[in-house]
N, C-alpha and C positions, 0 to 999 in steps of 0.2 A: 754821339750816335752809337759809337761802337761799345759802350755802357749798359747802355740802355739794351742792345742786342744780345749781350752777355747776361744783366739782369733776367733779362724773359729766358732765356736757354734754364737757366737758373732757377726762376720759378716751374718751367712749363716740369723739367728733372724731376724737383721737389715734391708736384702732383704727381707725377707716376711711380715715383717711391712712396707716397704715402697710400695711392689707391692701388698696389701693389702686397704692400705689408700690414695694412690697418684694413679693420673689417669691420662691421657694426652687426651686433644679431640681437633678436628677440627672444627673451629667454622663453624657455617651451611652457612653463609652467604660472609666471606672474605679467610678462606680456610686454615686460621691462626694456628698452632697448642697453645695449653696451656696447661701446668702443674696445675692442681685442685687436693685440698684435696677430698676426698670423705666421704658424710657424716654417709654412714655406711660401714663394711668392705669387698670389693668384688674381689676377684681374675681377673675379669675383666681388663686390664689395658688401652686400645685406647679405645674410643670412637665417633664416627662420624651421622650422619644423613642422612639416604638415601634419606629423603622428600626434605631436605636442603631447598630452601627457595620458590620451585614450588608450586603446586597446586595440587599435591598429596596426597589421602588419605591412612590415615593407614591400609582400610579394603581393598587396592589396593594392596597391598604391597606380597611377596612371606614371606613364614614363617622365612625365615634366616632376610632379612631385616625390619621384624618388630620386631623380639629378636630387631635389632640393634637398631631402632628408639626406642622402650620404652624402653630400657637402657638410649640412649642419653636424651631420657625427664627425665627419672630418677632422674639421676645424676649431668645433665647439667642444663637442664631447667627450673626445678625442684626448683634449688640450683639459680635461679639466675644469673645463667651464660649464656655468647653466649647470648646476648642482644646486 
């Protein structure tokens, strides 16, 4: 029993360092998904672009969709990715 209780601590750990440190985003421009490490730790896990590859600005944008884009600069961008 006491195994088995240390296993789940174990696994349950495992998932919150993975959905911690790994992200999955849509690249802005081929629609592609990718698994990326992320470079600091954020419960966040998708990440997408709602400018994607138009002529929109960020000061255009409603308040949920610019959370979404300066995350995706953040993390994506940022980092070199989605080029």
């Amino acid at each position: 029993m006491k195994r088995l209780q240390v296993l789940g601590v174990v696994a349950y750990l495992g998932f919150v360092l993975i959905r911690l440190f790994f992200g999955v985003y849509t690249h802005d421009e081929f629609g592609e998904k990718h698994l990326f490490i992320k470079h600091r730790p954020h419960w966040k896990w998708s990440f997408y672009s709602p400018i994607g590859m138009s002529d929109k600005k960020l000061e255009n944008l409603d308040e949920e969709r610019k959370y979404e884009q300066l995350m995706f600069n953040e993390f994506v961008r940022e980092q070199g990715l989605s080029r």
